[in-house]
C-alpha positions, 0 to 999 in steps of 0.5 A: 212823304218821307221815310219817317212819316211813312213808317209812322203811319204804318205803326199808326195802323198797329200791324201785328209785327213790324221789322225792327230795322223800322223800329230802330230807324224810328227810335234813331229819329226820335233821339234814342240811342242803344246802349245794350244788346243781350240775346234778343233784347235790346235797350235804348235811351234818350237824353233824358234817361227814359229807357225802352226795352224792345224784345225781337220775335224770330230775329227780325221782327218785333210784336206789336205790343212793343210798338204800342208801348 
């Protein structure tokens, strides 16, 4: 099993937080780009124009509310 399918299988058990070095692998794979960083938010899009805000808590680590969405 590789590195993606793994970090899909923990964000499939909904942890409270994640790191978001995990996320921002998981949103790479998946095609997402970051176009912006201001403070602790930082914005990704894919090809189609969808767009993802994803907030860190605490430097390096992201709630699960965000990984849900």
């Amino acid at each position: 099993m590789g590195k993606l399918e793994k970090l899909i299988e923990l964000f499939l058990r909904q942890p409270p937080e994640v790191r978001f070095a995990d996320v921002l692998y998981l949103l790479e794979a998946f095609g997402y780009i970051e176009q912006r960083s201001k403070g602790s938010h930082h914005t990704f899009s894919d090809p189609d124009g969808k767009t993802i805000v994803i907030p860190k808590v605490s430097g390096q680590k992201v709630k699960r509310v965000y990984v849900t969405k």
